[in-house]
LUMVO-363888 format. One record per residue (C-alpha): x, y, z; residue in three letters. Coordinates in steps of 0.02 Angstrom, whole numbers, plus 50000, padded with zeros to 5 digits. Layout:
residues N
+-------+-------+-------+-----+
:    px :    py :    pz :   r :
+-------+-------+-------+-----+
:     X :     Y :     Z : ALA :
...
+-------+-------+-------+-----+
END
This chain:
residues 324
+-------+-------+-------+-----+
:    px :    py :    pz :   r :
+-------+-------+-------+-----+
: 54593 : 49080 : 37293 : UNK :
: 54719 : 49225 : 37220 : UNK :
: 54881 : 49218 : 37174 : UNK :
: 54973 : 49385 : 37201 : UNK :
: 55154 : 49407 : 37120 : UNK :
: 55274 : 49504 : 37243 : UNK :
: 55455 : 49566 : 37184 : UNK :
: 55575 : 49459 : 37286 : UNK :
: 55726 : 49576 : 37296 : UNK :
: 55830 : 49491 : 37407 : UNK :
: 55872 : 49319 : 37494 : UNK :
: 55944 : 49274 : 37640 : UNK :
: 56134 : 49300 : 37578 : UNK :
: 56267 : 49152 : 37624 : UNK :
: 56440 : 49138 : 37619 : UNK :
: 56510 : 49056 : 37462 : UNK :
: 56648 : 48965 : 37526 : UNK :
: 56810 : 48981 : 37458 : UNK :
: 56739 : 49079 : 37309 : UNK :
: 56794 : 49265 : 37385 : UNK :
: 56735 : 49390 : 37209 : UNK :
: 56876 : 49422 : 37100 : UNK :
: 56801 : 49538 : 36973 : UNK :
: 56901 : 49658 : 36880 : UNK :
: 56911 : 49828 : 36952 : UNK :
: 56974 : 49999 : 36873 : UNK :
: 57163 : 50007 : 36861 : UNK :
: 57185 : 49834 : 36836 : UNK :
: 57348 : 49830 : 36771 : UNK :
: 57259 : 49741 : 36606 : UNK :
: 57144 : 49850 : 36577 : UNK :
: 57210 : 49975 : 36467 : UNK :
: 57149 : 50133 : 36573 : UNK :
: 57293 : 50170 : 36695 : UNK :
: 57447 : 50294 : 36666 : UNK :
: 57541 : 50130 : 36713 : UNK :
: 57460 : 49996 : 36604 : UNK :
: 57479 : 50021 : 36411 : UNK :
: 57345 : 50155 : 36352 : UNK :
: 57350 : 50335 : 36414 : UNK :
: 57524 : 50402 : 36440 : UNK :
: 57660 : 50455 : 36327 : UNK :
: 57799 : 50339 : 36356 : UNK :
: 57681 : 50174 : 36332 : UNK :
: 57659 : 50168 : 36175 : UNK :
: 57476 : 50225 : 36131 : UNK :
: 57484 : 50415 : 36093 : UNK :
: 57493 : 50407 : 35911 : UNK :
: 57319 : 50433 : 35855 : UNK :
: 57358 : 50334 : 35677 : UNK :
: 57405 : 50181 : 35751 : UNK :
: 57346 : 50039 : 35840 : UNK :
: 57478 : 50001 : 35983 : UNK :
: 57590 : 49934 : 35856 : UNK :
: 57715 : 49879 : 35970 : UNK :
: 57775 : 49702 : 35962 : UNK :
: 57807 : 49724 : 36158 : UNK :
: 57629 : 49762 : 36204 : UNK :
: 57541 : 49617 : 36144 : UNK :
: 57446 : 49726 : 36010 : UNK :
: 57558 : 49711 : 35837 : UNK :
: 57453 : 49729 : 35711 : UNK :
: 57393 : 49891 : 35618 : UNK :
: 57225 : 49860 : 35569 : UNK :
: 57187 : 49748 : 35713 : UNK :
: 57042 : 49806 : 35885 : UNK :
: 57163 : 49744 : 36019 : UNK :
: 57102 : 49566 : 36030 : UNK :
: 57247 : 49473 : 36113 : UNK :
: 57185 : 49370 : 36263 : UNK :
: 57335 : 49456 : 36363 : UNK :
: 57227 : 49633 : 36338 : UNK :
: 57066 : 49667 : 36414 : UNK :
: 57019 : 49724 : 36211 : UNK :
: 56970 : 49574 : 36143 : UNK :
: 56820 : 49613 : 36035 : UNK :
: 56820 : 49455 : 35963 : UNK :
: 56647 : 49379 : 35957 : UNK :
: 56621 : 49270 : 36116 : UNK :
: 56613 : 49087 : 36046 : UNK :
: 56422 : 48972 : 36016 : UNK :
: 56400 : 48828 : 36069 : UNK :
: 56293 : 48719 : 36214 : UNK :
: 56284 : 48676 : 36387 : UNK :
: 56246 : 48541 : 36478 : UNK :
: 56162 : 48558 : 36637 : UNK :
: 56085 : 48484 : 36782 : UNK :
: 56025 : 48517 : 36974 : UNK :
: 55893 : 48561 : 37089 : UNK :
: 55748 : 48668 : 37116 : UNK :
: 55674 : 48689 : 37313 : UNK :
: 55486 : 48777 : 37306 : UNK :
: 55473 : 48841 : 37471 : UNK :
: 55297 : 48870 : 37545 : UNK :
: 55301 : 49006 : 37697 : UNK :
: 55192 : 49056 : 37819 : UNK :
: 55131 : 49236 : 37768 : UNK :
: 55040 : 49294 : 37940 : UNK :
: 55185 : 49215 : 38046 : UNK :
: 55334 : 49309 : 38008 : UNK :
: 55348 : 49189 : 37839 : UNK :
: 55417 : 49046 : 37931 : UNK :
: 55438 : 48871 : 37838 : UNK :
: 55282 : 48787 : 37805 : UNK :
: 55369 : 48650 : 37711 : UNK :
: 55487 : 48634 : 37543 : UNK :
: 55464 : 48519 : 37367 : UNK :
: 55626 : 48503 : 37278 : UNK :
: 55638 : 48426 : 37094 : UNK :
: 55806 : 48364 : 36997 : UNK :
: 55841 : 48435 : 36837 : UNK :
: 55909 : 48421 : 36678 : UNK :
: 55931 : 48563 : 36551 : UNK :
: 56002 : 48585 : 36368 : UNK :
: 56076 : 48755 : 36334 : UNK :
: 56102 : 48842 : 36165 : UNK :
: 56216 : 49007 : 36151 : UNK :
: 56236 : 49111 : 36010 : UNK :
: 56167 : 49294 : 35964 : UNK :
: 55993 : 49235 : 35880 : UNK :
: 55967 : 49101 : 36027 : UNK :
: 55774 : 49159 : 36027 : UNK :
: 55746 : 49250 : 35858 : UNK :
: 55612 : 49366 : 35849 : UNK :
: 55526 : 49321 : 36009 : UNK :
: 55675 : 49421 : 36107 : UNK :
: 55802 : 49496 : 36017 : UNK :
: 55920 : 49528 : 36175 : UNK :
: 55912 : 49347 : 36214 : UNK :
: 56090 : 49270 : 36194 : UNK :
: 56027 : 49107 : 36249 : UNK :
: 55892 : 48971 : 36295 : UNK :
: 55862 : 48840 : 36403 : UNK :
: 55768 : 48692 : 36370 : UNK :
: 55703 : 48564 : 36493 : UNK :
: 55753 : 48373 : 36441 : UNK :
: 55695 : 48296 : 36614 : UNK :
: 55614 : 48349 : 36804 : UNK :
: 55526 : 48253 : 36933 : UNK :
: 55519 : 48259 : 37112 : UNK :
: 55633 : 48199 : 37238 : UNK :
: 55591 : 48292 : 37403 : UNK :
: 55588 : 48129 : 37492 : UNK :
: 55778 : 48067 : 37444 : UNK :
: 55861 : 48259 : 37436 : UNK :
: 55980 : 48294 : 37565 : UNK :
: 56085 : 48435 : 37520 : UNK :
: 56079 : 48547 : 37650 : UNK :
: 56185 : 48701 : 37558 : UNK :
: 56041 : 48691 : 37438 : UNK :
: 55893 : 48688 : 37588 : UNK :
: 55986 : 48843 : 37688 : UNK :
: 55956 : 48958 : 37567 : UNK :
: 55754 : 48916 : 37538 : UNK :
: 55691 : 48785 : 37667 : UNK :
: 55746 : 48659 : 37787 : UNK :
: 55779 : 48474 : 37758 : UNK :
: 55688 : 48415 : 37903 : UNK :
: 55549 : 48507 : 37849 : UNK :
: 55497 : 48406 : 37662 : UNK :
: 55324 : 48436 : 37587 : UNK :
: 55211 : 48283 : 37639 : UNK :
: 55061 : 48266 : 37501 : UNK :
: 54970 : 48170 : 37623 : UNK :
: 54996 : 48296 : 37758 : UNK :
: 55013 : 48459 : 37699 : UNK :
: 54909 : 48461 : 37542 : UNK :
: 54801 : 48557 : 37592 : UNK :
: 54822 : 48543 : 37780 : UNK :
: 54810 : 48659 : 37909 : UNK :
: 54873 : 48809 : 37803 : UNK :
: 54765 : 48757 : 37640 : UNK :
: 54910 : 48720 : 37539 : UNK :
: 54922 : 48696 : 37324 : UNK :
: 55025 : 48562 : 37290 : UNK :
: 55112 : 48691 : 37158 : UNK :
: 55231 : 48571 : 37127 : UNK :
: 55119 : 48463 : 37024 : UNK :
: 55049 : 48604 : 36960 : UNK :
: 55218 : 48676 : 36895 : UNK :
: 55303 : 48548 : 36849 : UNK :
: 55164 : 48427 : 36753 : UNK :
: 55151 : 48439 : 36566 : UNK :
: 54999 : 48372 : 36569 : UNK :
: 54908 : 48499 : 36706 : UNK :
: 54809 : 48634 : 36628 : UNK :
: 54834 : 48771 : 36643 : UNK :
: 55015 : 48719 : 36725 : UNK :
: 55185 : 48652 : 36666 : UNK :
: 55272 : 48818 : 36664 : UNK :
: 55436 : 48759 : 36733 : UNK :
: 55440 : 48656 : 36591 : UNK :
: 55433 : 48788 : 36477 : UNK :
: 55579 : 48859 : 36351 : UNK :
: 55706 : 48969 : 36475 : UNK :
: 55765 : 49149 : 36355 : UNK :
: 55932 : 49204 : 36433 : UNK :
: 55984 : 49389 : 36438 : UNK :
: 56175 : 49418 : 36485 : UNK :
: 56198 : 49515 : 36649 : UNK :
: 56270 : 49657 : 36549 : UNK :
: 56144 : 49686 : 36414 : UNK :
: 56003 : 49678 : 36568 : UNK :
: 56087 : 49798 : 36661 : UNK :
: 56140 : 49904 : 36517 : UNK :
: 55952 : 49932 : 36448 : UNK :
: 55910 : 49972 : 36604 : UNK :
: 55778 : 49818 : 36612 : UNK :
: 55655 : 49841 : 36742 : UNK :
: 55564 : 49694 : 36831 : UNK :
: 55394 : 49773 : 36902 : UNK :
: 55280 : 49919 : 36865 : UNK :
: 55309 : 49958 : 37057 : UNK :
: 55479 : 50015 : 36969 : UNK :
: 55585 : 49882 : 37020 : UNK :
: 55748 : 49850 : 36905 : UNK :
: 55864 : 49714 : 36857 : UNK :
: 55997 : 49824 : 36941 : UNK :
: 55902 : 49815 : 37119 : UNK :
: 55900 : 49629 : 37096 : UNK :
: 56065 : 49590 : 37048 : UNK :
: 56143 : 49705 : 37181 : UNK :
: 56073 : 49587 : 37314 : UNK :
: 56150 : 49407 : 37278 : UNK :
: 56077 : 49247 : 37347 : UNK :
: 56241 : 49183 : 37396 : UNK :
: 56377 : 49283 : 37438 : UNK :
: 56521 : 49282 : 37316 : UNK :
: 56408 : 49222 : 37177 : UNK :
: 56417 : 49333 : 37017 : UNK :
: 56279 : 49400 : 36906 : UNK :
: 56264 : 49321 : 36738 : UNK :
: 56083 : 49307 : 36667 : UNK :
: 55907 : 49359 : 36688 : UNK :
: 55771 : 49223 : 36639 : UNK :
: 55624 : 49251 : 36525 : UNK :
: 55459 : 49192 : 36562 : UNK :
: 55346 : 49170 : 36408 : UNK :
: 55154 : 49196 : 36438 : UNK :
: 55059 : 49061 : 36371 : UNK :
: 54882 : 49056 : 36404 : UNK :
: 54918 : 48871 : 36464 : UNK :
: 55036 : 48924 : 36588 : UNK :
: 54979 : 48939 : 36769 : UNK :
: 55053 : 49111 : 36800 : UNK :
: 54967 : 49184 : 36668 : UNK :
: 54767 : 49128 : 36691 : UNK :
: 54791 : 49098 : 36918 : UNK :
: 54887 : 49246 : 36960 : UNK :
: 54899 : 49443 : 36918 : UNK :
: 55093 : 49418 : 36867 : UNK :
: 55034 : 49511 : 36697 : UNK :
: 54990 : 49640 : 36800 : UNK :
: 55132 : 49671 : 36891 : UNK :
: 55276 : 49610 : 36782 : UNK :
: 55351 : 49753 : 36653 : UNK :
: 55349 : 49660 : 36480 : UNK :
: 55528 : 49622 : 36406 : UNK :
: 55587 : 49742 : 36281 : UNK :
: 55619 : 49684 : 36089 : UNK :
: 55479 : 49515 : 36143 : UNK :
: 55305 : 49511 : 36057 : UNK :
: 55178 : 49628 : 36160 : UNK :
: 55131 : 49563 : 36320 : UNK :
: 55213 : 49406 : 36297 : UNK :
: 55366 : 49382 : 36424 : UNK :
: 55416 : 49452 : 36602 : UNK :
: 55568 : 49421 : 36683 : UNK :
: 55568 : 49273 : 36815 : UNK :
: 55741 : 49199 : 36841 : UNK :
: 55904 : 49291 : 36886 : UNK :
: 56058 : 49173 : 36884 : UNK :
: 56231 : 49194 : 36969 : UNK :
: 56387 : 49092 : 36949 : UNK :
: 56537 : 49075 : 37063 : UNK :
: 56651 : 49206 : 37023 : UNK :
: 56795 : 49104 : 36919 : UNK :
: 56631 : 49063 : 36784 : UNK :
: 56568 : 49252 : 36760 : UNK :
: 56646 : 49279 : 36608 : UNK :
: 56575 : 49135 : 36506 : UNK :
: 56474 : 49165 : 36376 : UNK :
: 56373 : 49003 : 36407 : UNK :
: 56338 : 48896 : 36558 : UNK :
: 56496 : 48817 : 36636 : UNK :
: 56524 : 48780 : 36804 : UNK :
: 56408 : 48811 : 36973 : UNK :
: 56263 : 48910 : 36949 : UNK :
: 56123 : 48990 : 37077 : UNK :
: 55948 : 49022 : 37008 : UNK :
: 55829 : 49123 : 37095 : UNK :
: 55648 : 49165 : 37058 : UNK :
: 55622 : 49356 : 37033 : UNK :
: 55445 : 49342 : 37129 : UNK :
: 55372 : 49269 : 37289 : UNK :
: 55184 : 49209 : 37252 : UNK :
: 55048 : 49249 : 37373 : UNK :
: 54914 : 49137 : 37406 : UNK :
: 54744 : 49223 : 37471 : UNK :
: 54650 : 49068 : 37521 : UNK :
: 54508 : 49158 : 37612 : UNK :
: 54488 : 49305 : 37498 : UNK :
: 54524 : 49443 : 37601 : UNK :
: 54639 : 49515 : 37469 : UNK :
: 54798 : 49466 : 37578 : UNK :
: 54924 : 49336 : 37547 : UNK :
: 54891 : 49177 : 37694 : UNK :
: 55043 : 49077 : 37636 : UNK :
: 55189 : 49125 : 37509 : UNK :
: 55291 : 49016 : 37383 : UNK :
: 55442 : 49042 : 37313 : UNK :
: 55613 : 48984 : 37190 : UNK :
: 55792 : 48946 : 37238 : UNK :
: 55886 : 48841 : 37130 : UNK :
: 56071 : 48756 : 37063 : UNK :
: 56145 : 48714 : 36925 : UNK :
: 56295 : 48634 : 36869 : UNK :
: 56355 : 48651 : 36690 : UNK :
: 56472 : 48607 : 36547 : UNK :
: 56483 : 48723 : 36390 : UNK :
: 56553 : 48656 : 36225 : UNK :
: 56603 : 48774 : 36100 : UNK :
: 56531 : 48740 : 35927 : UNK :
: 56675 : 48690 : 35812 : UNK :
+-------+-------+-------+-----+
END
């Protein structure tokens, strides 16, 4: 049996209720860019080329100062550390390959997640990480889950994984669940493994790409899982020679290694999105969707095509405390 990684660049895409995008867009009138804002014309108080807008009326009175009232859209003031809590749910969703990738059946685990946010969240092993996520507890619960929001996107509740049933089955199934998500399987565990975050904008500002078919962060994160939802983070993957990934499949193959990460050591695998009124927190804080950056082909008959596929959908919800 192979496993053969596939770029997933886009899920079925629902609506976000009650979450329409409100993003800034150019000429918002606090962004400092417009004739009628505060920055560009004559009579508003920004055409001396000595000053600062040093106007007591435009929210930016000091001399020496980089614009960082909150009022402004200039606040370089360093984005504050501090933690998250989070929890949720992960759905693996095993597909049909040869029959238009219909559901086979879905596993779904319950989560629990410690986040850390500051600019050295992973050191040396990737220096564009502003965060980490650490696992604190997981185990199954595809019997007892019930969320349908959380089933529409990657399977269907009346559809749950049986391990008596469909392990292997008709379709020669790998329970991957318990292959994921044990700490004691070997190779296996990597969902357990230590989460690097990369902010949306320094992914997508390096240019990061995904796959040596040439597939970028951009692609991904103009495609979101859920409409509404907001790019925030990619997900680092570390290769571990214990880790499934990296001795069953040909993921090192296909993934492009993470820039400023030890040689041939990471590959992106997570993209995360938050509802829009979250996007600009620098941690975790409020509803999060997580989706796996590759689809996993199983060749079960070694014809050197996929039989069955697996992959990732995901939520979170989380609380970020600022470090005092």
């Amino acid at each position: 049996m192979r496993l053969i990684a596939t770029l997933l660049a886009l899920l079925f895409p629902l609506t976000l209720a009650g979450c329409p995008s409100n993003r800034p867009v150019p000429g918002d009138d606090d962004d400092d860019d417009s004739a009628v804002d505060d920055d560009d014309a004559t009579a508003d108080d920004d055409d001396a080329t000595a000053d600062d807008d040093d106007s007591a009326a435009d929210d930016d009175d000091a001399t020496a100062d980089d614009d960082d009232a909150t009022a402004d859209d200039d606040d370089a003031t360093p984005e504050p550390d501090g933690t998250s809590a989070l929890q949720g749910h992960f759905v693996l969703s095993y597909t049909d390959a040869l029959n238009n990738n219909e559901l086979i059946c879905a596993q779904a685990y319950e989560f629990q997640f410690t986040g850390t946010f500051n600019a050295n969240a992973m050191g040396s092993d990737c220096v564009m990480c502003r965060g980490r996520l650490e696992v604190l507890f997981a185990q199954e619960v595809t019997d007892t889950w019930d969320d349908p929001q959380l089933f529409d996107v990657s399977g269907d509740p009346s559809t749950p994984c049986d391990p008596f049933v469909d392990f292997p089955g008709a379709y020669g199934l790998q329970n991957f669940g318990d292959t994921l998500f044990d700490p004691l399987t070997s190779p296996g565990g990597d969902f357990l493994n230590t989460i690097g975050l990369i902010p949306e904008d320094l992914a997508t500002g390096n240019q990061l790409q995904v796959s040596t078919a040439g597939q970028s962060v951009v692609e991904v994160f103009q495609n979101p899982p859920v409409n509404g939802s907001v790019a925030t983070h990619v997900g680092m993957y570390v290769m571990e020679e214990s880790m499934y990934f990296v001795t069953g499949s040909n993921l090192n193959e296909v993934a492009v290694e993470i820039p400023g990460t030890p040689p041939n050591s990471t590959a992106i695998f997570w993209f995360f999105w938050s509802t829009p009124s979250n996007e600009d927190v620098v941690g975790m804080n409020g509803e999060y969707f997580v989706q796996g950056a590759w689809t996993l082909g199983v060749d079960t008959d070694g014809d050197g095509s996929a039989n069955y596929s697996l992959s990732f959908f995901g939520r979170l919800a989380g609380q970020f405390t600022p470090t005092p």
